[in-house]
N, CA and C of each residue as an Amber inpcrd file, in Angstrom:
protein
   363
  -5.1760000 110.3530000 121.5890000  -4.9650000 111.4560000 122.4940000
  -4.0490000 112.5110000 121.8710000  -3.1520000 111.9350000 120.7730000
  -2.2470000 113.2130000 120.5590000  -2.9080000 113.8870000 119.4110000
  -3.8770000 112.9880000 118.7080000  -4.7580000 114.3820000 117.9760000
  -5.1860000 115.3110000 118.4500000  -5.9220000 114.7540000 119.8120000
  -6.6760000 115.6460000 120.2140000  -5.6420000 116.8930000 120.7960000
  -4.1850000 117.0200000 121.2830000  -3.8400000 117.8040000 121.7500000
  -3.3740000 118.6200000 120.3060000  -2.9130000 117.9950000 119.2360000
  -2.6840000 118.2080000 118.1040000  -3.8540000 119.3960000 117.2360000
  -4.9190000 119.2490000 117.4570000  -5.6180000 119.8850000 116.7850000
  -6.1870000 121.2050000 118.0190000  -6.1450000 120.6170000 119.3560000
  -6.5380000 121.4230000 120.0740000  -5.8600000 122.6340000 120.3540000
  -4.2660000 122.7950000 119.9090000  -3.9300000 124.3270000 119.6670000
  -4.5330000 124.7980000 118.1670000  -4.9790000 124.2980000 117.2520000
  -5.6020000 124.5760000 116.2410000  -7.1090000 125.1240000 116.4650000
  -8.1370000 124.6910000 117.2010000  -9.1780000 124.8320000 117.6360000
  -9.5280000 126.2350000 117.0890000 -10.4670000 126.3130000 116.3640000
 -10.8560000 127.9210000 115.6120000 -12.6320000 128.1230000 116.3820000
 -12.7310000 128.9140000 117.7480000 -13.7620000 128.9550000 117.9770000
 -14.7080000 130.0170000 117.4550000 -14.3490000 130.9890000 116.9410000
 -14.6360000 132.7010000 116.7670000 -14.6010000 133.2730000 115.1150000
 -15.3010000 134.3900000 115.1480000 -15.0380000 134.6250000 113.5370000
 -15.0910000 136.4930000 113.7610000 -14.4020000 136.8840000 113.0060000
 -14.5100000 138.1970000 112.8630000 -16.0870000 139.2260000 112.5200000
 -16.6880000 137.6240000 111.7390000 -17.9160000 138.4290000 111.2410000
 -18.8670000 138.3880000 112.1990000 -20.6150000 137.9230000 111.5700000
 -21.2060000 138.1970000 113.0790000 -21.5860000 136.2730000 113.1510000
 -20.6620000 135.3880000 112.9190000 -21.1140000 134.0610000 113.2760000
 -20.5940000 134.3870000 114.5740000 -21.2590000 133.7510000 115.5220000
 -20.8220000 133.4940000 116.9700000 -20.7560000 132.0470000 116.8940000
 -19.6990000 131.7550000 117.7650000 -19.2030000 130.3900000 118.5330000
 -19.0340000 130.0820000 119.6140000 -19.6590000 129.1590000 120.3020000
 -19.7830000 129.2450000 121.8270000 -17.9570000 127.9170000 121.9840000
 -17.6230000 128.7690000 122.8890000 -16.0350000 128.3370000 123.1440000
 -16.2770000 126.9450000 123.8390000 -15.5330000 126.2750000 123.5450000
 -15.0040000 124.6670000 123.6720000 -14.0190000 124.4060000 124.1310000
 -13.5870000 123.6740000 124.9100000 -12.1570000 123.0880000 125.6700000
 -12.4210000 122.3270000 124.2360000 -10.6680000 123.0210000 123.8660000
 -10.4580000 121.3250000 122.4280000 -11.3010000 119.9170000 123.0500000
 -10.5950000 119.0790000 123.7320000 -10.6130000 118.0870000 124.0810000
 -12.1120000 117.6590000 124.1800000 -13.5810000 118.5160000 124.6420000
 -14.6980000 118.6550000 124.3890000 -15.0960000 118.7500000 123.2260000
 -14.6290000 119.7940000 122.4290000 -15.5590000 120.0380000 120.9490000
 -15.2660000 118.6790000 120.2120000 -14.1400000 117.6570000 120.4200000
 -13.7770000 116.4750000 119.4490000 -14.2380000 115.4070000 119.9150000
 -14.6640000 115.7450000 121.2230000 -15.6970000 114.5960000 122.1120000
 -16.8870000 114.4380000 121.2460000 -17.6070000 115.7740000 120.9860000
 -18.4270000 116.3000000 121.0840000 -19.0690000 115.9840000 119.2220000
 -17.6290000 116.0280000 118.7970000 -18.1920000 115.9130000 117.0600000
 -18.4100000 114.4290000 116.5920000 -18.8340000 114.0250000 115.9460000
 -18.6610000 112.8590000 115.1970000 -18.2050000 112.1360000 114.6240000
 -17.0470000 113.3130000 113.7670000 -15.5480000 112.7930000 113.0830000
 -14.8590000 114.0650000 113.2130000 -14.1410000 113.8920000 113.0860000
 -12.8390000 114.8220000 112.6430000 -11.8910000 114.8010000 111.1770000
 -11.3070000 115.5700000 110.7430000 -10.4200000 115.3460000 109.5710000
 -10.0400000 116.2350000 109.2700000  -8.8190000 116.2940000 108.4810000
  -8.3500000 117.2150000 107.3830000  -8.2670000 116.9630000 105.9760000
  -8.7480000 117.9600000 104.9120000  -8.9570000 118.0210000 103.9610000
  -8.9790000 118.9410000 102.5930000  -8.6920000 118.9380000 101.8670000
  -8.3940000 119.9810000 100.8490000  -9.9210000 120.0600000 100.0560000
 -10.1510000 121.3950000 100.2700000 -11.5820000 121.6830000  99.4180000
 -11.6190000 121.6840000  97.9340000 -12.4210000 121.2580000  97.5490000
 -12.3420000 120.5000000  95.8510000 -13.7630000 121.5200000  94.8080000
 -14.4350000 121.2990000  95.7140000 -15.3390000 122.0090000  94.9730000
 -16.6360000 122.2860000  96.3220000 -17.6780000 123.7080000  95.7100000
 -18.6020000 124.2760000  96.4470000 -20.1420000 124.2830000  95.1710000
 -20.9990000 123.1240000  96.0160000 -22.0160000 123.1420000  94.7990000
 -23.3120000 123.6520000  95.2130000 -23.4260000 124.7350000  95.3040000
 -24.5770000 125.6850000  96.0060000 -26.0030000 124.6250000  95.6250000
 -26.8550000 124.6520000  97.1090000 -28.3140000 123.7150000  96.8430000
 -28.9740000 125.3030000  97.1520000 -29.6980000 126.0160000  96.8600000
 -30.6080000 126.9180000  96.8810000 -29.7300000 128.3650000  97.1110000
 -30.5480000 129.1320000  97.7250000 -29.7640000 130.3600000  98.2610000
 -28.9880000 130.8160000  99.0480000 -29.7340000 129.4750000 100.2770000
 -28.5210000 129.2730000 101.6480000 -27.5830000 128.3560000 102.3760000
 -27.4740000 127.4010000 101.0570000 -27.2130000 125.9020000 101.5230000
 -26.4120000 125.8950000 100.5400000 -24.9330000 124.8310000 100.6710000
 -24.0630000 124.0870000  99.4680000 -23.4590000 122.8100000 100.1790000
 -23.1220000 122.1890000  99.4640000 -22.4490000 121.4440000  99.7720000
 -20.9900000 121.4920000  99.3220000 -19.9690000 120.8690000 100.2280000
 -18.7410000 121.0460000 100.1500000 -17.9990000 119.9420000 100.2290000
 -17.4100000 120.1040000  98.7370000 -16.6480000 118.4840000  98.4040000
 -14.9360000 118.4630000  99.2920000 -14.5200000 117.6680000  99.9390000
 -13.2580000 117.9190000 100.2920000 -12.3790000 116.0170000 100.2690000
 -11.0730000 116.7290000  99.6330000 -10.8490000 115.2270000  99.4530000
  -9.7750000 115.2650000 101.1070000 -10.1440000 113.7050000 101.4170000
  -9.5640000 113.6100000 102.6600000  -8.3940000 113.4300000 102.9030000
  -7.6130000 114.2740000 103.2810000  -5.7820000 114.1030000 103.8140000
  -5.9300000 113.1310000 104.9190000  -6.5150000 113.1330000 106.0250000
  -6.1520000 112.8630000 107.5650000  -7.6730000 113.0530000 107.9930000
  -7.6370000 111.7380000 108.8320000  -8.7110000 111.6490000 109.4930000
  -8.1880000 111.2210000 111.1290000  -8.7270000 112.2180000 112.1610000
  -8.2140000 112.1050000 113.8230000  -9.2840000 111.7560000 114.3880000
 -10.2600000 111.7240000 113.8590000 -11.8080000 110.5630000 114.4100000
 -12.5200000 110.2950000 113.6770000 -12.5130000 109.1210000 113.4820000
 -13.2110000 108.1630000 112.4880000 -14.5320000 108.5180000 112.3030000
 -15.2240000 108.7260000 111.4520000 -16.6760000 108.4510000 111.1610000
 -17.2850000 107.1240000 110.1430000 -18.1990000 107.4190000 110.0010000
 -19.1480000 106.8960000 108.8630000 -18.3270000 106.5550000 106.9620000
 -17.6950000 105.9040000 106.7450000 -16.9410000 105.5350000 105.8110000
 -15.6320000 106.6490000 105.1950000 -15.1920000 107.6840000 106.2080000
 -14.1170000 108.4580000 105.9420000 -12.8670000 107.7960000 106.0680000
 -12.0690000 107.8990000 104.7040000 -11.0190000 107.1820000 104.4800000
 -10.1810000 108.5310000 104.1340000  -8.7000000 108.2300000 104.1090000
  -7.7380000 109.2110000 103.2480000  -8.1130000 108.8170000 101.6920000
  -8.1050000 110.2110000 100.9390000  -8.2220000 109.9510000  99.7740000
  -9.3640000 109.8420000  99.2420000 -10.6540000 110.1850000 100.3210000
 -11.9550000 110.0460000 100.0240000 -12.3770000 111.2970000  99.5490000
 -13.4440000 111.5760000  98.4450000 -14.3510000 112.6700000  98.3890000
 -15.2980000 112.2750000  99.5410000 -15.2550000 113.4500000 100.5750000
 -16.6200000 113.8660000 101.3670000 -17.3570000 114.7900000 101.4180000
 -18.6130000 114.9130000 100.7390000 -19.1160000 116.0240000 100.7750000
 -20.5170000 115.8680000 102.3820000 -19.7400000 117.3290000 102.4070000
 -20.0850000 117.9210000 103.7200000 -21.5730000 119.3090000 103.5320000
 -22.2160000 119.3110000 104.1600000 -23.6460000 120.3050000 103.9370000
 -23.4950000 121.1570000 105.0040000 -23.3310000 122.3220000 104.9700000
 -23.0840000 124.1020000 105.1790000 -24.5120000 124.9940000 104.9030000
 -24.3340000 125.8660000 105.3550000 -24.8860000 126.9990000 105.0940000
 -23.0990000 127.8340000 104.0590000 -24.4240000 128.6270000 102.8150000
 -23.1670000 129.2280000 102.1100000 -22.0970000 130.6460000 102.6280000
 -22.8070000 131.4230000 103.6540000 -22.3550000 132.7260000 104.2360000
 -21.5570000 132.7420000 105.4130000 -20.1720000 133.0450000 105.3800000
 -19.5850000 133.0400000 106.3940000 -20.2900000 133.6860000 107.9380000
 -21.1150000 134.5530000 107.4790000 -22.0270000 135.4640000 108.5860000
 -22.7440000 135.0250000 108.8020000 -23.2100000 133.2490000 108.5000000
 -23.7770000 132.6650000 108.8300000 -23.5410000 131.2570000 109.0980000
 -22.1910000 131.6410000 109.6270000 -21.3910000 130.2330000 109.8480000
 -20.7580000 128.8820000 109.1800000 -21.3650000 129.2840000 107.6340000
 -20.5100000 128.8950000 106.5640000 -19.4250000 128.2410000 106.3440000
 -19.4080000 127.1060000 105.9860000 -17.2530000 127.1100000 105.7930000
 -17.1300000 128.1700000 104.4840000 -15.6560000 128.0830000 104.7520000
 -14.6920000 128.7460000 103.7990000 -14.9810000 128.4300000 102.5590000
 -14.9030000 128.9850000 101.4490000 -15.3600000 128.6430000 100.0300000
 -13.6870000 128.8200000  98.7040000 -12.5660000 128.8390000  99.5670000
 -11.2240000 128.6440000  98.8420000 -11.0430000 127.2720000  98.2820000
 -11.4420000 126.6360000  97.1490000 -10.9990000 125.6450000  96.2880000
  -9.8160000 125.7080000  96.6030000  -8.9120000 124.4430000  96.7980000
  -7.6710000 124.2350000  97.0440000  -7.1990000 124.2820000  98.4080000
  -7.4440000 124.8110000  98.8800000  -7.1100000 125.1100000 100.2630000
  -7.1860000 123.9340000 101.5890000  -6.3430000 123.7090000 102.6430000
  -6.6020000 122.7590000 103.3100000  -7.3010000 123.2390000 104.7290000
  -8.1660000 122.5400000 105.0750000  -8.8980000 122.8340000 106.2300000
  -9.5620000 121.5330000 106.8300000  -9.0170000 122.0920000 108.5260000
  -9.4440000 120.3000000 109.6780000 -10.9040000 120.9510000 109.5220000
 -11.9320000 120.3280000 110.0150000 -13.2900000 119.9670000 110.3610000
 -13.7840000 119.0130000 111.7750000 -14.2990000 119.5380000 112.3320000
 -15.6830000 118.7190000 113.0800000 -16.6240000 118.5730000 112.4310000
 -16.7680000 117.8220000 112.3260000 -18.0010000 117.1300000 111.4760000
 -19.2910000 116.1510000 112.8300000 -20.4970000 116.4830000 112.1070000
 -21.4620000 116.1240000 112.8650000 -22.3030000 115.0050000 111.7050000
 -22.9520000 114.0050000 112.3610000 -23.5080000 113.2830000 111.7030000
 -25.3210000 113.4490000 111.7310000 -25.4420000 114.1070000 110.5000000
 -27.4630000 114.5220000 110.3780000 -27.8790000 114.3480000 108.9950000
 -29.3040000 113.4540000 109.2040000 -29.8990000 113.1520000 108.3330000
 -28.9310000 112.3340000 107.0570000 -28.4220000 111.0840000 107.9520000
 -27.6300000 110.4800000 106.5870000 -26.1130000 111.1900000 106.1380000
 -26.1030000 112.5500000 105.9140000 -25.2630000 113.1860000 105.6700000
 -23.8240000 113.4330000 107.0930000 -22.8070000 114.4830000 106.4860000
 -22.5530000 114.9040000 107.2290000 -22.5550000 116.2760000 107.2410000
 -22.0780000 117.5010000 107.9290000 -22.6760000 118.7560000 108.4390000
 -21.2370000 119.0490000 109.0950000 -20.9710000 120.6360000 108.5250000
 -20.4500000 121.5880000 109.6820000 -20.6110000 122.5270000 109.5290000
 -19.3890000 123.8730000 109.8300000 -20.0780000 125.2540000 109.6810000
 -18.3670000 125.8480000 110.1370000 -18.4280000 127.3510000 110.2860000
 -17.3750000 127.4720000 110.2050000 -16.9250000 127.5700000 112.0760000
 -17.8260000 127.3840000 112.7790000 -17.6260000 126.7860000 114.3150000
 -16.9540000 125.1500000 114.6650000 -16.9960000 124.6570000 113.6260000
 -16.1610000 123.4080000 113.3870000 -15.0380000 123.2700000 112.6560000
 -14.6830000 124.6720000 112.3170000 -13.8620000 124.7940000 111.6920000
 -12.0950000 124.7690000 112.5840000 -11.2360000 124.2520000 111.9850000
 -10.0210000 123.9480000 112.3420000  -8.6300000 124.7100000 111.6650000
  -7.9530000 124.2970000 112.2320000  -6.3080000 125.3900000 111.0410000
  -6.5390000 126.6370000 111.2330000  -6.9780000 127.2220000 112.0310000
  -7.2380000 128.9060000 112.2920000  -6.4080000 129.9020000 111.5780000
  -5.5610000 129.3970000 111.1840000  -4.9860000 130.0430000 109.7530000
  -5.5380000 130.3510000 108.4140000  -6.1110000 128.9280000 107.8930000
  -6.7380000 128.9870000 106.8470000  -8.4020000 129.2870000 106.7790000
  -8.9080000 129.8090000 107.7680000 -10.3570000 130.5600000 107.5840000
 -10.8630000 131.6160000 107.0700000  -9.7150000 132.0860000 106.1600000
 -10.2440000 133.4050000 105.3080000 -10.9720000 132.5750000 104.1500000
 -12.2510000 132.7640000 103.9620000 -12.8060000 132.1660000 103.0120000
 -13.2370000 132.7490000 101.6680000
C-alpha cells in the first residue's frame, strides 16, 4: 500500500506532445498494470521504424511481475516516438514504469510512465 501512495504522487498521466493519456486514480493505473518498477535505462535497440526495445536495469520493483528482480536487465517493447507514446530514450537516466504483460514480453509507453520529472526524453 505505501508504494502505491508512493508512486501515486509520481503518477505521469499527460505529455506535452500529441500522446494523449487517459487519467488514472494512481491507486487504479497500478491495479491495472502488471508490474511496476524503477529503473535506470541502459540501452535503446530500435526493431524497425516504429518499434525498440528498451533495456533497463532494475533498481526497485513495487509490483512484482514475471521474473523482475533488482539488478535485472528488462527489456521492455515501446513504440520509438514520444508523439507516439514512446518512453524516454535518455541512457542513464532513472525512470518508474507500468508495465503490461503481451505476447511473452513486457510493454509500456510513455502513459506508464512514472518520476514525472524525468520524462524529457
Amino acid at each position: 500500500m505505501a508504494a502505491i501512495a508512493i508512486l501515486g504522487a509520481l503518477v505521469f498521466t499527460g505529455s506535452a506532445q500529441a500522446c494523449s493519456c487517459a487519467p488514472l486514480p494512481p491507486g487504479e493505473a497500478m491495479q491495472r498494470a502488471d508490474a511496476a518498477i524503477a529503473g535506470r535505462l541502459v540501452e535503446v535497440i530500435p526493431r524497425g521504424r516504429v518499434r525498440a526495445v528498451y533495456r533497463y536495469r532494475v533498481r526497485r520493483v513495487y509490483k512484482p511481475g514475471a521474473g523482475l528482480r533488482r539488478g535485472q536487465l528488462v527489456s521492455v517493447r515501446s513504440t520509438r516516438s514520444s508523439a507516439a507514446c514512446g518512453l524516454p530514450t535518455r541512457k542513464g537516466r532513472r525512470y518508474g514504469l507500468l508495465l503490461s504483460r503481451q505476447r511473452g514480453g513486457w510493454t509500456s509507453g510513455l502513459c506508464g510512465l512514472l518520476n514525472r520529472h524525468k520524462c524529457a526524453g
